[in-house]
LOMAR-863731 format. One record per residue (C-alpha): x, y, z; residue in one letter. Coordinates in steps of 0.2 Angstrom, whole numbers, padded with zeros to 4 digits, always signed. Example, Ala and Ser with C-alpha at 12.3 -4.5 7.8 and 13.67 -1.06 7.14 Angstrom:
REM residues 2
+0062-0022+0039a;+0068-0005+0036s;
REM end
This chain:
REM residues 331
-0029-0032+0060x;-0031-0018+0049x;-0033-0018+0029x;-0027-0002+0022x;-0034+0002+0004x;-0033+0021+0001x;-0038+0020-0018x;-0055+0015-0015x;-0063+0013-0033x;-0081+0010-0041x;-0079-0005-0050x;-0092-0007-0067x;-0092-0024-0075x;-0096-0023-0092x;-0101-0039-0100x;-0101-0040-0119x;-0099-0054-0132x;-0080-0046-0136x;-0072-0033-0138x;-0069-0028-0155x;-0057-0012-0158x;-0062+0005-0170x;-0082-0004-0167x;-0098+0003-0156x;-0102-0010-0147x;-0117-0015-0134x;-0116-0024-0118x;-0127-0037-0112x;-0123-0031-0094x;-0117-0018-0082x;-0115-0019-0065x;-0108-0009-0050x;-0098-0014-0037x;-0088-0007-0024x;-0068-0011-0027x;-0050-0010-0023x;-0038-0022-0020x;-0041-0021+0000x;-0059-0023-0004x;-0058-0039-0010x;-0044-0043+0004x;-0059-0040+0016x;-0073-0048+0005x;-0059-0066+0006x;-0059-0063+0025x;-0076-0060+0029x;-0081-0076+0019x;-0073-0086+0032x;-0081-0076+0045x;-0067-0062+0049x;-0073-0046+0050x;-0057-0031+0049x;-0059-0013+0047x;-0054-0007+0030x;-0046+0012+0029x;-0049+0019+0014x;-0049+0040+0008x;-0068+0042+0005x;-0071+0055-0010x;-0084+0067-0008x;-0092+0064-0024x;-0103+0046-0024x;-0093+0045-0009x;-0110+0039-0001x;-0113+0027-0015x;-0097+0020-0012x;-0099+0019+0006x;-0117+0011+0003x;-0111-0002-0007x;-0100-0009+0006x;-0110-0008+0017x;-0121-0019+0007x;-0108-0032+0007x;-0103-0032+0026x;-0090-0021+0024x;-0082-0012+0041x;-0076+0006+0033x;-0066+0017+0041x;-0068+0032+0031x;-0056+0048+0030x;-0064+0061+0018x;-0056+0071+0004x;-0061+0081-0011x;-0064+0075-0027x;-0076+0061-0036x;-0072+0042-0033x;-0063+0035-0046x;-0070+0019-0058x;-0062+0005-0064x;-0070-0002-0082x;-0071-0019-0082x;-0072-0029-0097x;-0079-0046-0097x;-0080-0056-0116x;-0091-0068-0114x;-0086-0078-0128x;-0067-0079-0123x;-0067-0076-0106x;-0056-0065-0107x;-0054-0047-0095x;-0050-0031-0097x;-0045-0019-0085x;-0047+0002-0086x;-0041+0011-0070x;-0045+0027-0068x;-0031+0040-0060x;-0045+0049-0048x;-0044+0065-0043x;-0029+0071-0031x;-0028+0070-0015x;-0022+0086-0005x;-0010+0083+0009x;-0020+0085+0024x;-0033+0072+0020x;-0016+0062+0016x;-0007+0064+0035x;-0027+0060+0042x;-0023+0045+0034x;-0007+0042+0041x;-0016+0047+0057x;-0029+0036+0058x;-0019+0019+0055x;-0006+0024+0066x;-0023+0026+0079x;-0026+0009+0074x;-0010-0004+0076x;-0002-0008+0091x;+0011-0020+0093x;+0009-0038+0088x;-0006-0032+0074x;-0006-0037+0055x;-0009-0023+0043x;-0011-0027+0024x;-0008-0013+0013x;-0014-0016-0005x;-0016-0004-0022x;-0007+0008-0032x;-0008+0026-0023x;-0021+0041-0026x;-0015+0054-0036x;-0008+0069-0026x;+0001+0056-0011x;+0019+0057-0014x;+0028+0040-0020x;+0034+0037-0003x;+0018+0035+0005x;+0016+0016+0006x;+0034+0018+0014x;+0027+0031+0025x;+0013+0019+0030x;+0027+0004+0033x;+0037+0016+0043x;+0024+0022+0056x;+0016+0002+0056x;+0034-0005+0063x;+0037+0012+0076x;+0020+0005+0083x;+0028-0012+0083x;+0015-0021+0069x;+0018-0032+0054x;+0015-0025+0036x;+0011-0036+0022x;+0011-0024+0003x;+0005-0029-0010x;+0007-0012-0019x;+0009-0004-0037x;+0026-0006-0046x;+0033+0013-0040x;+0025+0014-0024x;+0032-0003-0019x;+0050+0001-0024x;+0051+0019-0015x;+0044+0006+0000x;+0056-0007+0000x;+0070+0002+0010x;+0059+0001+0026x;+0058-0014+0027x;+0041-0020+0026x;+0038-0039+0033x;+0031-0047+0019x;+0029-0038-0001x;+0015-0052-0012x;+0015-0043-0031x;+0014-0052-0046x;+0030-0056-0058x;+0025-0043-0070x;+0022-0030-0053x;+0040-0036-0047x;+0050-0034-0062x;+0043-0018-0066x;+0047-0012-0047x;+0065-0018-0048x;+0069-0012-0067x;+0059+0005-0062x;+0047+0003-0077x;+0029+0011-0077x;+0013+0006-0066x;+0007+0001-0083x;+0012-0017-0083x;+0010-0030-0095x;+0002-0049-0092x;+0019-0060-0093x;+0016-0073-0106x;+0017-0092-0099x;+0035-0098-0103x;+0046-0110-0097x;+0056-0098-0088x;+0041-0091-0078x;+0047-0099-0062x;+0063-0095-0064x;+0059-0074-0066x;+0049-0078-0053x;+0062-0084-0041x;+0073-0071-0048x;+0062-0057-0043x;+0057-0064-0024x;+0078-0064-0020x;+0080-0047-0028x;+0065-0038-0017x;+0072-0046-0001x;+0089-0041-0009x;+0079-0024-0010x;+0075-0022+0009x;+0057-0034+0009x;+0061-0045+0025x;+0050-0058+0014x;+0042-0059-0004x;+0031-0068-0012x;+0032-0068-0029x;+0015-0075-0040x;+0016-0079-0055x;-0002-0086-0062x;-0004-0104-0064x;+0013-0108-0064x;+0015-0105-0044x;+0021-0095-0032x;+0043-0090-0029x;+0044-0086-0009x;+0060-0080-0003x;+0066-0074+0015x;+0087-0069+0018x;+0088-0089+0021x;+0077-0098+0007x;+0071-0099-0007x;+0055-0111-0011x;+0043-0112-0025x;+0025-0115-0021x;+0017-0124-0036x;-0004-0121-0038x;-0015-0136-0045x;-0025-0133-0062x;-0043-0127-0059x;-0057-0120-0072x;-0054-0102-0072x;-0069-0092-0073x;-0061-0076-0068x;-0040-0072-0060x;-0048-0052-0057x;-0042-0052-0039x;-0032-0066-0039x;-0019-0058-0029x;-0029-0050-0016x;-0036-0067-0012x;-0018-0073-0010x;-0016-0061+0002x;-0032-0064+0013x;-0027-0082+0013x;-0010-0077+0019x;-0017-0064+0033x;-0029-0078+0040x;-0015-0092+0041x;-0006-0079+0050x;-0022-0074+0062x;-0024-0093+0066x;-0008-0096+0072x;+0000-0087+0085x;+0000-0071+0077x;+0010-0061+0062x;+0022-0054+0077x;+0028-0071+0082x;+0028-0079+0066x;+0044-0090+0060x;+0049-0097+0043x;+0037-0111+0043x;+0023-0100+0050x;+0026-0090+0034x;+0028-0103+0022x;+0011-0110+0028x;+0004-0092+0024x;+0010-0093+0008x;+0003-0111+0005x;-0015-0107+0012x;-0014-0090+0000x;-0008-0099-0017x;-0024-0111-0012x;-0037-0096-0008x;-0029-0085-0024x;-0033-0103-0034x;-0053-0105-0030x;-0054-0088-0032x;-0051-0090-0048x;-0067-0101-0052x;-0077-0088-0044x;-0083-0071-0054x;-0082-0060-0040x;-0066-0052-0036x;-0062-0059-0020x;-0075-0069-0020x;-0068-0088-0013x;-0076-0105-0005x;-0068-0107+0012x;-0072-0127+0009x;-0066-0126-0009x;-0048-0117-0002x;-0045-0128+0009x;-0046-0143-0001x;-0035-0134-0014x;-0024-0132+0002x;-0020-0149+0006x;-0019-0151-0011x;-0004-0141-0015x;+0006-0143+0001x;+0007-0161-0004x;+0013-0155-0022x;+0027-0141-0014x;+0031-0153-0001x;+0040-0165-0018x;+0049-0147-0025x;+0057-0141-0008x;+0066-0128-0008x;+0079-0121-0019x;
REM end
């Protein structure tokens, strides 16, 4: 298996009491971290004792802090170098409310040579039968395409692809195909209606699962083999070119959802890496996937670490919520 992450980010949490707009404010806490939604993929993985490489474009500048910082943490980077300074995300943590703020940095751009070393180096790295997760909007400088680029080359060397990409970069992806596409509601809608990357939380809503289930037929509609549309607390919408099912999540305390969706997809990659492999996978195999991930995305959530999950609690949530689908069925 192989976890590709190209926009590898600095992550600095910043807890205050709120937020309060047009206001100079103090916080009671920072801290660094390294980040990127294939980071936290590998942080769910390694916490149940899988250890996969992560490819990431390393910047030169606090490139090594990056580097160190992962290194901390158990991570296996594969690094390909480029120009630049690593990018940071602000993260804002209210403590009175709860509630999280996100600020994403573009980054610097990336010049096309350290883009086809990219390339290069996953192509190096699948063979046939092998799982690769893709996950994160693109670095500034590689074309649109290049999530569809990286589908394309996984599936000439015979691997499965499971994207869980930025609303652009996962529409100029569809056409090829890739095996399985896991963004959220507000990610899918804008990727089929062509809106901007900047997307907006979907308020709750009676209708929620219905968009949901909307959106998961249009992507396969679209070229996604599968999708796996998630949509908060409400569930999950997974849809193939035969079925349709909704995958209903149980109510926990929610500490932090930062990451939520990259714990969704560690779940799914190590269901698929229990059985007998992504390669061979059927329907239910699949749908299995999907279960195990709504479950791991759930305890995630009452964790404050993006990607940060209890293997014991997961699989309790598990069992859990396949006896709760088990009364929707499918559509």
């Amino acid at each position: 298996m192989l976890i590709a992450n190209p926009n590898l980010a600095l992550d600095r949490l910043v807890t205050l009491a709120e937020i309060v707009p047009g206001a100079v404010m103090r916080s009671r806490r920072t801290e660094l971290s390294a980040g990127g939604k294939g980071v936290n993929v590998a942080r769910v993985l390694r916490a149940h004792g899988v250890r996969v490489p992560l490819l990431g474009l390393l910047c030169s500048g606090d490139g090594a802090l990056l580097a160190g910082l992962l290194a901390e943490e158990g991570a296996d980077l594969v690094a390909v170098p480029t120009p630049g300074t690593v990018r940071q995300a602000l993260v804002f943590r209210e403590a009175a409310a709860g509630r999280i703020t996100v600020v994403n940095e573009p980054g610097d751009p990336v010049p096309p040579a350290a883009w086809h070393a990219y390339l290069d180096a996953a192509a190096a790295r699948l063979g046939p039968g092998e799982l690769l997760t893709a996950s994160g909007s693109l670095p500034t400088g590689v074309p649109a395409s290049g999530y569809r680029q990286l589908v394309e080359l996984a599936h000439r060397g015979d691997a499965v692809v499971v994207l869980d990409a930025a609303p652009g970069a996962l529409a100029a992806a569809l056409p090829a195909g890739p095996d399985l596409v896991a963004p959220n509601l507000e990610e899918a809608e804008a990727a089929l209606s062509g809106a901007s990357d900047d997307v907006r939380p979907v308020p709750d809503g009676s209708d929620v699962r219905d968009r949901a289930c909307a959106a998961a037929q249009a992507l396969v509609d679209a070229g996604a083999r599968r999708a796996a549309v998630t949509a908060g607390a409400a569930g999950t919408a997974f849809a193939t070119r035969e079925s349709l099912d909704w995958i209903p999540t149980v109510p926990v305390t929610v500490v932090s959802a930062v990451g939520a969706g990259d714990s969704f997809v560690g779940g799914l990659a190590l269901e698929l890496l229990a059985r007998e492999g992504a390669a061979h996978a059927g329907r239910d195999d699949w749908r299995a996937a999907v279960v195990r991930g709504v479950a791991t995305a759930t305890a995630s959530c009452e964790t404050p670490l993006a990607g940060g999950v209890d293997p014991a609690r997961a699989e309790a949530l598990r069992g859990k919520i396949e006896a709760l689908s088990a009364k929707v069925g499918a559509r």
